[in-house]
C-alpha positions, 0 to 999 in steps of 0.5 A: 357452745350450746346454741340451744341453751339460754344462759340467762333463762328461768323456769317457771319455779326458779322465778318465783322463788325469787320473788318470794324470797325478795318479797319476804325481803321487802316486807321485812324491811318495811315493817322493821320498827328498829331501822331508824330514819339514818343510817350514814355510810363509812365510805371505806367500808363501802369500798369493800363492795368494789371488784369485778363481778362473779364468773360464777352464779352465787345462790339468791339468798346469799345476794339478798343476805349481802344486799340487806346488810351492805347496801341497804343498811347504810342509807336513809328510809324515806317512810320511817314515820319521823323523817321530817327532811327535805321531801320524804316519799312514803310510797305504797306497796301497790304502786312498788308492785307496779314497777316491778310488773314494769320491769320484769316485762320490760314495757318500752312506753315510747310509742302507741306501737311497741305498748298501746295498753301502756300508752292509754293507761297513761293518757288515763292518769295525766287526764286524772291530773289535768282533772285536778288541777283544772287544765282543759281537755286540750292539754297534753303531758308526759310521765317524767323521771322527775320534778328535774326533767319536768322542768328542764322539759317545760323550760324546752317547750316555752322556748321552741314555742315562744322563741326557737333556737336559743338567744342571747337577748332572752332572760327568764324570770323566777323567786329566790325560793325557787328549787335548784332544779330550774337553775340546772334547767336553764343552764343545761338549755343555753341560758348565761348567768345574765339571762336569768333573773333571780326576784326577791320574795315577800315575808311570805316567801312569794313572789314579789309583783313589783319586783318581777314588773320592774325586772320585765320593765327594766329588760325591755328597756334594755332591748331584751326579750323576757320569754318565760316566768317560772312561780312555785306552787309550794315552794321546797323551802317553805310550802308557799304559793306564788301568786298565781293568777296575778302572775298570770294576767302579767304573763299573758299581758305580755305575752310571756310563758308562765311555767307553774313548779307544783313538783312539791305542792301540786297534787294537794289539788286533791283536797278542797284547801289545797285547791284554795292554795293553789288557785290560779294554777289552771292558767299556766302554760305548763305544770309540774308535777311529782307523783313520787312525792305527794302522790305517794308514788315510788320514786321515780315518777313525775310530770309536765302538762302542757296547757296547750298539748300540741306546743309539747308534740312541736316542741320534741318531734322528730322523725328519723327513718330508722323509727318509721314503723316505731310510730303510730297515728295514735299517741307516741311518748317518745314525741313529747320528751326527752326520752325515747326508751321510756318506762310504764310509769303509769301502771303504779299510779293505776294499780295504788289508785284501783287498790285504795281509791282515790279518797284513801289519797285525799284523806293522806294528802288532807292528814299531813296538811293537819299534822303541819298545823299540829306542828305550828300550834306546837311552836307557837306555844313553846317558850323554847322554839321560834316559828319562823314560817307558819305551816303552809302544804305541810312544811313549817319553819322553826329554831331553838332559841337560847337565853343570852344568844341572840347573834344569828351566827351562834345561833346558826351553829347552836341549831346546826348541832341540834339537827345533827343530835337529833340524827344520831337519836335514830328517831328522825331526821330534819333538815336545815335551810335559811330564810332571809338568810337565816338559819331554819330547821325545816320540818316537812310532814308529808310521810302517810307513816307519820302520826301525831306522836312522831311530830309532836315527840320531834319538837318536844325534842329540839325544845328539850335537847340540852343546849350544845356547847358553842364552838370557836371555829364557826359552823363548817362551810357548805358544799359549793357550786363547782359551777359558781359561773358558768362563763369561766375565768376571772382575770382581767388588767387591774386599775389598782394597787396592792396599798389602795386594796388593803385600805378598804375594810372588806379586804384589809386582812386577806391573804396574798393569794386573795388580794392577787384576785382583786389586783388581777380583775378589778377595774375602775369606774369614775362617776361624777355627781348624780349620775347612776352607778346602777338602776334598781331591777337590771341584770348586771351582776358586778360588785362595787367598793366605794374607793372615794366619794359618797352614793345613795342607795334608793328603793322603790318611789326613789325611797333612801336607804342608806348612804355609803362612803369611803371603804362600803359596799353594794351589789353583793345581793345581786353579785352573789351566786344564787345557784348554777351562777345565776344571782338576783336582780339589782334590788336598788339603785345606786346613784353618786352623791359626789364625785366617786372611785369605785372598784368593780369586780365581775361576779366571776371574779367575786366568786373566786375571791370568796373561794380563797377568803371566807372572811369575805363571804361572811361579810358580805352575807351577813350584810345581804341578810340586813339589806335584804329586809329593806328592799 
C-alpha cells in the first residue's frame, strides 16, 4: 500500500467538475415545470437500488444520471407551487449553498473551540429570532434538527428546571390540536400515558381556559404536580393561536413552565398581522421555532429560545474529562442540547438573509398570508365547497359537499377520493385532517413558488371534479400507533360472562377473538345512587358500559348532558389514544342516578379491542364527534 496516496483525495479540478455537474443537476431539477408535486414510488422497484456498494469507482455523471431517475424521481417536490400538503418548505437556493459550504467543510458547531465564526454566526441569527418575537436579551437558543427535537429539547429543560429527575406525580398539559411531536417528546422523557393531559379546544381550535383550569385543579387535588403547559402558535391542523398571554398569566400564577410550539406559525412574527396573532408569545418560558418551514430555510433547521438562557446551559451541561480542551469560556453548543457533533445551521439562514434581505422574507411571509384569504373568499362563495376553518397563518380548512349526502361517513369518503384524484392530476397535492372529528381537506399555502392561479385553480378543481362513486366497503383504515399504550398488556381476571357481554349493544356482533379481550380484562364496578362514577377534568383513562341502572352525564356549572341507561356508554373521549397513548382529560362527570353495574375496561385494553373490532371503533368515534360538541 502506498502510504504516500489519498485514496479518497480530489484535485483542484476534479472537485469542481463535480460541483458544476451536480449544480447543473440542481438547477435543472428546480426549474422543471413537468415534475409534478407527487411522484409515489413502487416499493419493488425501488428494491432494484439494493446490493453492496461498488469496489470500484463509476464515473459522476453516470451516478447523477442513476441519481436523477431512480431516487430523486419517485418522491414529493415540496416547492412545486401547487403543493398545498401538510407543511410545504420552498427553500432558497442561498440557503441550499449554505449547507453545502457546511458540509464540504465539515464545521462541527459544538464548541466556541473547534468553530468560533460559526458559533457567532449563530448567536447572531437566534438574536435576530429573539428580536422578533420580543424575547429579552438574556435568552438563550440553539439551532435544532427540527420542530422534534426543539420540543422534546424544551420539555428537558422545564423538567431539569422546574423538577429534576423525572416523577411520577408530574403531569403535562396541551390541546387536542397540538402536533404529535410533543406526545413523542413526553413519552421519550418518562411521561406515562396518565401524566399528560390531552384539553379539548374551542370552535376556534384553541385552547379552551376552562378546561386547563379545571384539569390544573383537578391535579392538585389529587395530590399531582402540574409542571409544564405546551400552547401552539399556529397550530398544524389549522393555523390557530392558543391564548397566550392568558396562558401565561395562569402559567406564572401557578408557577408552571408555559412552553410556545410556534415550529409552524412562528416567524410570521416578521409581518405586523403576524405579530398581532401571535401576541403574548414573548411570555413563554420557551419557544419553538422552525426555520426550514417559514423561514424558508432548507430542511433541516429549527429552534428553541429559552426565555431565561442559563435554564438551557443547567439544563444540558456536562463535563467529561475527554471534552476538557474541547470547551471554552465563550459559548459551547454542545452545552445547550442534544447534540455534541452538530452542524452550521446558521450559515443558510446568514447567506439567504445577506442575498435577499429581510423584507424579501417578510413580503413572502406576508404573500401566502394574502393567498390563504384569497383561499377563503374562494370557499366561501363556492356553492360546491364548505368552509370548515377560516384562513388563519396560511392554512384554510374545507370540503366538497354533494347533493343528497349528508352522513359524515360518506362524506368521509367522497372527499377522501377527490384528495386522491387531485394527486393523480400531477398539479398538486392536499392533504387531509378531522376537525371535531370531521373530515377536512387542509390547504396550507406557505410555498413562495405558489401565486393565485395555483390556489385558485386547486379549489376550482375540487369544486369541479365529477363526484366519485361511493364505495361499500367504507374508507380504508388509517395507520395506527404500534405504541396505542405504552404500558404494555392488557389481561386481567374478568368479572363477567360471555352471555352478559353479547347483551350489551356496543359488543353484540364482535367476533370470538374480540370478546375473549373483554371477558379477560373487564372488571366490575358497583355504585349506588349518587355517588360519582368520575369528576369532570381528572386523568383517569378507563371506559365505562352501563350494565344495569341509570348515570347522568353533567358538564360545566353541573349542566345535564344526557342520561344513560342500560347497554350505553361513557369515556370513550378520554379512553381513546389520542396519540403515543395519551387520551383526553375527562370532559364530564359522571354520577349514579340509581343503583348501577358497570363494565370497566382499562384503555390498554380498550385499545386492543378496536384493534381486533373496527366495529367498535366506529362506534365509539362517531359518538366522541357528537358528545365532543356539548362539552
Amino acid at each position: 500500500m502506498d502510504l504516500d496516496h489519498n485514496p479518497l483525495g480530489l484535485t483542484r479540478d476534479q472537485m469542481r467538475e463535480l460541483g458544476y455537474r451536480t449544480v447543473d443537476l440542481l438547477v435543472d431539477q428546480l426549474s422543471d415545470p413537468s415534475i409534478p408535486a407527487m411522484r409515489r414510488g413502487d416499493a419493488a422497484q425501488l428494491r432494484g437500488l439494493n446490493g453492496p456498494p461498488p469496489s470500484a469507482p463509476r464515473r459522476w455523471p453516470e451516478v447523477l444520471d442513476q441519481l436523477a431517475n431512480e431516487v430523486l424521481a419517485p418522491m414529493s417536490r415540496l416547492a412545486h407551487p401547487g403543493y398545498f400538503a401538510f407543511i410545504p418548505a420552498s427553500s432558497t437556493f442561498p440557503g441550499a449553498l449554505g449547507d453545502l459550504i457546511a458540509s464540504a467543510l465539515d464545521i462541527d458547531v459544538g464548541s466556541w473551540m473547534s468553530a468560533a465564526g460559526p458559533s457567532q454566526l449563530e448567536l447572531v441569527v437566534l438574536d435576530w429570532f429573539k428580536d422578533w418575537i420580543g424575547y429579552p436579551a438574556q435568552a438563550a437558543g440553539i439551532l435544532v434538527s427540527g420542530g422534534s427535537a426543539a420540543n422534546i429539547t424544551a420539555l428537558a429543560c422545564a423538567r431539569e428546571a422546574l423538577l429534576g429527575p423525572m416523577s411520577d406525580r408530574v403531569v403535562a398539559y396541551t390541546a387536542d390540536q397540538t402536533h404529535s411531536s410533543v406526545a413523542r417528546a413526553a413519552r421519550l422523557l418518562g411521561f406515562r400515558p396518565d401524566q399528560v393531559r390531552i384539553l379539548p379546544t374551542d370552535s376556534d381550535h384553541r385552547l379552551r381556559l376552562d378546561a386547563l383550569v379545571g384539569a390544573l385543579d383537578a391535579d392538585a387535588q389529587a395530590g399531582l404536580q402540574p409542571l409544564v403547559v405546551v400552547a401552539n402558535a399556529g397550530a398544524t391542523n389549522t393555523g390557530a393561536v392558543d391564548r397566550l398571554a392568558e396562558l401565561a398569566a395562569i402559567c406564572r400564577e401557578r408557577g408552571l413552565w408555559l412552553h410556545v410550539d410556534g415550529a409552524y406559525g412562528g416567524f410570521a412574527a416578521l409581518t405586523e398581522r403576524g405579530r398581532a396573532a401571535l401576541a403574548g408569545i414573548e411570555q413563554a418560558d420557551s419557544v419553538t421555532l422552525d426555520p426550514h418551514k417559514w423561514l424558508y430555510q432548507p430542511i433541516e433547521c429549527g429552534c428553541l429560545l429559552v426565555r431565561e438562557g442559563h435554564l438551557l446551559g443547567e439544563a444540558f451541561t456536562i463535563n467529561p474529562d475527554y471534552l476538557a480542551d474541547y470547551k471554552s469560556t465563550e459559548v459551547n453548543f454542545s452545552d445547550l442540547g442534544l447534540q455534541l457533533t452538530r452542524t452550521a445551521r446558521a450559515l443558510k439562514i446568514w447567506l439567504s438573509f445577506n442575498y435577499f434581505g429581510a423584507d424579501a422574507f417578510r413580503a413572502a411571509i406576508d404573500r401566502t398570508l394574502d393567498l390563504a384569504l384569497l383561499a377563503e373568499r374562494y370557499v366561501r362563495e363556492s356553492p360546491a365547497l364548505e368552509l370548515l376553518s377560516p384562513a388563519s397563518l396560511g392554512i384554510i380548512c374545507f370540503r366538497r359537499i354533494f347533493e343528497g349526502i349528508g352522513d359524515e361517513p360518506s362524506l368521509e369518503q367522497l372527499n377522501a377520493e377527490l384528495v386522491t384524484a387531485f394527486e393523480a392530476t400531477g398539479r398538486g397535492l392536499v392533504s387531509s385532517t378531522r376537525l371535531h372529528g370531521a373530515y377536512a381537506i387542509r390547504l396550507c399555502v406557505m410555498n413562495h413558488t405558489s401565486g393565485p392561479p395555483d390556489v385558485i385553480g386547486a379549489l376550482e378543481w375540487f369544486a369541479g371534479a365529477p363526484q366519485p362513486a361511493l364505495a361499500t366497503g367504507g374508507i380504508p383504515d388509517r395507520h395506527g400507533d404500534p405504541h396505542a399504550d405504552v404500558r404494555g398488556g392488557w389481561a386481567h381476571t374478568g368479572d363477567f360472562d360471555a352471555s352478559t357481554v353479547a347483551a350489551l349493544p356496543l359488543f353484540a356482533d364482535l367476533e370470538p377473538a374480540a370478546v375473549d379481550v373483554v371477558l379477560g380484562s373487564a372488571r366490575k364496578l358497583e355504585l349506588e345512587s349518587g355517588e360519582t362514577v368520575v369528576h369532570r377534568w381528572q386523568g383517569t383513562r378507563h371506559f365505562y358500559v352501563i350494565v344495569a341502572g341509570t348515570v347522568e352525564i353533567r358538564g360545566s356549572n353541573h349542566e345535564q348532558l344526557r342520561e344513560l341507561g342500560s347497554g350505553d356508554f361513557f369515556g370513550e373521549l378520554a379512553a381513546l389514544d389520542w396519540g403515543a397513548g395519551f387520551g383526553y382529560a375527562r370532559t364530564a362527570s359522571a354520577i349514579a342516578r340509581s343503583k348501577v353495574r358497570l363494565l370497566v375496561l382499562p384503555p390498554a385494553a380498550l385499545g386492543e379491542l378496536i384493534r381486533r373490532a373496527p366495529v367498535v371503533e366506529r362506534q365509539l368515534r362517531a359518538a366522541a364527534r357528537a358528545r365532543v360538541q356539548r362539552i
